[in-house]
Every structure is written in C-alpha cells, then in structure tokens.
C-alpha positions as CSV (number, residue, x, y, z in Angstrom):
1,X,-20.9,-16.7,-6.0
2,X,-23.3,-15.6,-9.0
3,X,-21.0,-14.5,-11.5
4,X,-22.7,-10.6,-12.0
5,X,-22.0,-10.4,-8.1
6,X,-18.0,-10.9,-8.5
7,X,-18.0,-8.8,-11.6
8,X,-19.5,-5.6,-9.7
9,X,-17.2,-6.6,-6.7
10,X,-14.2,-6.5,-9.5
11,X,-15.1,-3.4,-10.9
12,X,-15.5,-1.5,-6.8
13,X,-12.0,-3.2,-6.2
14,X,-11.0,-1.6,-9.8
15,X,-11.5,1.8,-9.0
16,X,-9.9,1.3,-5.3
17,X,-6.9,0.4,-6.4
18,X,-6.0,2.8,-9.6
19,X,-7.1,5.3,-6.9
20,X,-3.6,6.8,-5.8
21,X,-2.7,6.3,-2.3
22,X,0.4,5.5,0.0
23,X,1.4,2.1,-1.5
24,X,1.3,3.8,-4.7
25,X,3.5,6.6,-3.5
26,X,5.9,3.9,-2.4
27,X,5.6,1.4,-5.4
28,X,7.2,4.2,-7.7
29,X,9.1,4.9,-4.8
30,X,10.5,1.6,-5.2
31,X,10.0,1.6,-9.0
32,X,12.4,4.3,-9.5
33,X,15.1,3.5,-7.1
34,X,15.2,-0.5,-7.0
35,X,14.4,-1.7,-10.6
36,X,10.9,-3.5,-11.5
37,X,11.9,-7.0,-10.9
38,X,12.6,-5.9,-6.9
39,X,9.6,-4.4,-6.8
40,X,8.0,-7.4,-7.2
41,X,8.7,-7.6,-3.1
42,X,6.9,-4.8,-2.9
43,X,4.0,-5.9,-4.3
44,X,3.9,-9.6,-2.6
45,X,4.1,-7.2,0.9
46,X,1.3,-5.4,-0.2
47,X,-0.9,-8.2,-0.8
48,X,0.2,-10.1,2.3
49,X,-0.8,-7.1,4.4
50,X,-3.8,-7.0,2.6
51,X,-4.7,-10.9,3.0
52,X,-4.1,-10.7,6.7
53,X,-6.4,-7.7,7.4
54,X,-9.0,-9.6,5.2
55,X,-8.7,-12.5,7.9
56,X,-9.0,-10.4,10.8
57,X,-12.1,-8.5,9.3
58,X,-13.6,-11.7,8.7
59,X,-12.5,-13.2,11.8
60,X,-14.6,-10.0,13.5
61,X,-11.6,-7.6,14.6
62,X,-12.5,-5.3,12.2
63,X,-16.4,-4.9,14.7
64,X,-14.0,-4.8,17.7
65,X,-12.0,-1.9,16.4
66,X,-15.4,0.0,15.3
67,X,-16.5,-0.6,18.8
68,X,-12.9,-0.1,20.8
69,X,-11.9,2.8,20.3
70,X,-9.0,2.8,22.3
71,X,-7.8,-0.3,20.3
72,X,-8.3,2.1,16.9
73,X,-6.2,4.8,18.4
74,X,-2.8,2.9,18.8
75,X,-3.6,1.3,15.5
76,X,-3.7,4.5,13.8
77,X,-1.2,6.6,15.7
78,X,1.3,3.6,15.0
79,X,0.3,3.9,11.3
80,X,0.6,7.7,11.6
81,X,4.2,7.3,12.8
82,X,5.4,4.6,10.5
83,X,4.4,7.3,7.6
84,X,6.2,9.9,9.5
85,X,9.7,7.7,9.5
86,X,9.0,7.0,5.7
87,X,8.5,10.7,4.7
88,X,11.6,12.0,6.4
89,X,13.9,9.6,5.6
90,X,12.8,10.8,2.2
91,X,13.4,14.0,2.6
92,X,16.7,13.5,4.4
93,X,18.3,12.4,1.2
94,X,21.0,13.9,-0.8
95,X,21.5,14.8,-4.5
96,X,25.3,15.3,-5.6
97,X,26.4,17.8,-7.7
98,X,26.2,15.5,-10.6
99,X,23.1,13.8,-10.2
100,X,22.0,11.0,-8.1
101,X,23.5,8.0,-8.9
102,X,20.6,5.2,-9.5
103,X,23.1,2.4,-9.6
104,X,24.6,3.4,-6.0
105,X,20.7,3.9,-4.8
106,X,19.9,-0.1,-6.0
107,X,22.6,-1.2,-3.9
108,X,20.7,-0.2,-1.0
109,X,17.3,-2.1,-1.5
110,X,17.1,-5.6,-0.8
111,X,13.8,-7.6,-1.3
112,X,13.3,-8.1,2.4
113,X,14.4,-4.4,2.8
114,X,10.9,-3.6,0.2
115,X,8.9,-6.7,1.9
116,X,8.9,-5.3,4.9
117,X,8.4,-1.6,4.0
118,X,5.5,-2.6,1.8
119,X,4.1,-4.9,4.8
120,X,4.5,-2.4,7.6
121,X,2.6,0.8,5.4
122,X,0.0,-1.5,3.9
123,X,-0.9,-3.5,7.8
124,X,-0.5,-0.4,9.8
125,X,-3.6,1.4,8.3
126,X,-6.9,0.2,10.6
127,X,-8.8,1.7,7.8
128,X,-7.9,-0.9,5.8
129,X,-9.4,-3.3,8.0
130,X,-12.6,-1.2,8.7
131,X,-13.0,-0.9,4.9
132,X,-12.8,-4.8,3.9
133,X,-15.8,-5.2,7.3
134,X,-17.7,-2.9,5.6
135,X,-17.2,-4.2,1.7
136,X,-16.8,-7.9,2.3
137,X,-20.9,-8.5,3.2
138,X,-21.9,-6.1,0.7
139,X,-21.0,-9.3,-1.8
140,X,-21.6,-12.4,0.2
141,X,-24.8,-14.6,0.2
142,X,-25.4,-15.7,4.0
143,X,-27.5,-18.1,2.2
144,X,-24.2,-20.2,0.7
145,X,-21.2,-21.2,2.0
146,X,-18.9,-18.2,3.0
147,X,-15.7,-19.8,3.1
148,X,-15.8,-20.2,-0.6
149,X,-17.0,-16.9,-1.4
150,X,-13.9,-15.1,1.0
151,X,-11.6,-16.7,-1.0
152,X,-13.2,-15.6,-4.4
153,X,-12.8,-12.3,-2.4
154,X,-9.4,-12.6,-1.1
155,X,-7.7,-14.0,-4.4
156,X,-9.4,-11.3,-6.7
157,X,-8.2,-8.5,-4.3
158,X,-4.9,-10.1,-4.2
159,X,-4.5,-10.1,-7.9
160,X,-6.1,-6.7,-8.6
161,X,-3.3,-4.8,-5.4
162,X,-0.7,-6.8,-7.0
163,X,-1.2,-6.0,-10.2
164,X,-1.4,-2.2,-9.6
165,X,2.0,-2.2,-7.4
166,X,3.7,-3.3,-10.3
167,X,1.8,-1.0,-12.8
168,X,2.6,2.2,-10.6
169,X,6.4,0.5,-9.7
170,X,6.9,-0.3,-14.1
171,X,5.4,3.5,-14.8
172,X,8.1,5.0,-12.2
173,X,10.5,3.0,-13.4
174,X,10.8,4.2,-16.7
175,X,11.2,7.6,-15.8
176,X,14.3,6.2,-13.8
177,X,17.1,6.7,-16.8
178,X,15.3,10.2,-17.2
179,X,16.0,11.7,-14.0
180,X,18.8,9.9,-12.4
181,X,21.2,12.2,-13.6
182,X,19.9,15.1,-12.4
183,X,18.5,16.1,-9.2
184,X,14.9,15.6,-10.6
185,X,15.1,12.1,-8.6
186,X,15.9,14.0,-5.8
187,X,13.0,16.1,-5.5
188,X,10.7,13.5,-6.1
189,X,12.2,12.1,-3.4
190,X,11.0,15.1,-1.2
191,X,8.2,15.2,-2.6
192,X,7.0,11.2,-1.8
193,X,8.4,12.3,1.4
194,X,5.9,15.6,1.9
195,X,3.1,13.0,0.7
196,X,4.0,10.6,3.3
197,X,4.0,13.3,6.1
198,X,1.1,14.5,4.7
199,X,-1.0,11.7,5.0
200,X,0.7,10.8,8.3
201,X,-0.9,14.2,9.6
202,X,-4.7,13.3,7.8
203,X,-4.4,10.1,9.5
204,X,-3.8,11.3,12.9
205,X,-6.0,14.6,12.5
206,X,-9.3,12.7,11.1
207,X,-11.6,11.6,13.4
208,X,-12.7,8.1,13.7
C-alpha cells in the first residue's frame, strides 16, 4: 500500500472517530463511573466488534446485507433494542440525597461487565458493516495483494477506535471527582440514557 494512499485512509478514519457517536456516549459513560484503567475493556470491545465486522465485510456479508433486506432488518431492530436496554437502565438510576457515590458505582463494573457492553453496542450496528464495504475498496489496489493491505486497514482502524475510547473515557473521567457529589452525575446519566434512546429510535425510524 503506497504510503499517500494510507495517509488519506488515516485522515477519513480520523474524522470518523472524533465524530461523537454511541461508543463515545458509553466510553465516558464508563469513564466516569468505572475509572480509566477499566475502561481500557471498553476500548479492546470496541475494537474487537470493529475487527470482526471488518472480516465479514471483507468476507462479502456486508453485499448480502445491502442485498437481503430481511437479513438488515433483524440486524438493526436487534441493534435498536440493545440501545433501548442501555438508555433506560440509564435513566432508571438513582441519586441520593447526598450525591452519588462514585466509589459504590465502581463496584459495579467489572471488565467483562464493560467488554461485553462495548462488544454488543459496537457489533450490533449493520451500519458499521455496510460502512467498512463501502470504505474498504475505496483504498485497496486490486492490482496487489489484498490480504496485506486489509490488515494495514484493520490494524490502523484498530488503533485509531482504540485510541479515541480512551480519549472520550480519560476526558469523562476527570470530570468524575467534580460531579460525584452532587447529582450532576446523575443527570448525565439521564441524559446518556435520552441519547441512547434517541439513537435507538433514528436507527429503527431511518430507512435502509
């Protein structure tokens, strides 16, 4: 792969990923309730998701689903509904009269706990696996080996979604000692919450 080829491939990846979206909402999710160094589960689920839908697009699901729409549906009402579980079991929780108390709120996150939440949001989306069949031959020369050149692809994606996870999860967690004596924590709770709901109800709404 021709070096100016990657670099313009790095800078479209760039742009996706400091573009705010649902595993950003739930990195700072995680940031600010789990700690930075947990996060880092959220992050390695992210990219896994990621890695797994670049197989499949490259493997051709990501034609089937373009052409199956049946097959898209169920992808993207399973999606929809995953969202929907994540945004009101935000909005479900409860601020005490003093504040929330972060330490209590660690105690409930476990790496596999974050792992899976992570995996689930980021492998659920069909888009995602539309998108990387759409971007993936934009930057590969038919001409060359393509194994070679996926990988290139893969690992620089990889790097890029892992990098932002922790980024939004490090910013979030800063503002952790800030708010977790007051119910500030709580409402950005509800308000990840309305954001997953909200882009449960896009995702089911938009057409194909």
């Amino acid at each position: 792969m021709l070096f100016d080829t990657w670099l313009l491939y790095f800078f479209a990846v760039l742009l996706i990923a400091v573009s705010p979206g649902t595993m950003a909402v739930l990195s700072m999710s995680h940031g600010i309730h789990f700690g930075k160094t947990r996060s880092l589960a959220t992050a390695l689920g992210s990219v896994t998701s990621a890695l797994i839908l670049m197989a499949a697009s490259a493997a051709g699901l990501g034609a089937l689903l373009s052409a199956t729409e049946y097959g898209f549906t169920i992808l993207k009402y399973c999606g929809a509904a995953y969202l929907l579980f994540l945004g009101i079991k935000l909005l479900l929780t409860k601020a005490s009269s003093q504040g929330l108390d972060l330490q209590h709120i660690k105690s409930k996150g476990t790496p596999a706990q974050m792992f899976k939440q992570a995996f689930l949001v980021g492998i659920s989306n069909p888009k995602d696996l539309l998108f990387f069949g759409a971007l993936f031959p934009q930057f590969i020369d038919i001409s060359a080996p393509q194994a070679p050149q996926l990988a290139i692809l893969a690992i620089t994606w990889a790097v890029v979604d892992f990098s932002f996870v922790m980024i939004y999860a490090s910013m979030a967690n800063v503002l952790a000692p800030t708010l977790k004596t007051s119910n500030k924590l709580h409402w950005f709770d509800r308000t990840s919450g309305g954001v997953f709901i909200g882009l449960a109800a896009i995702l089911v709404t938009r057409e194909n």
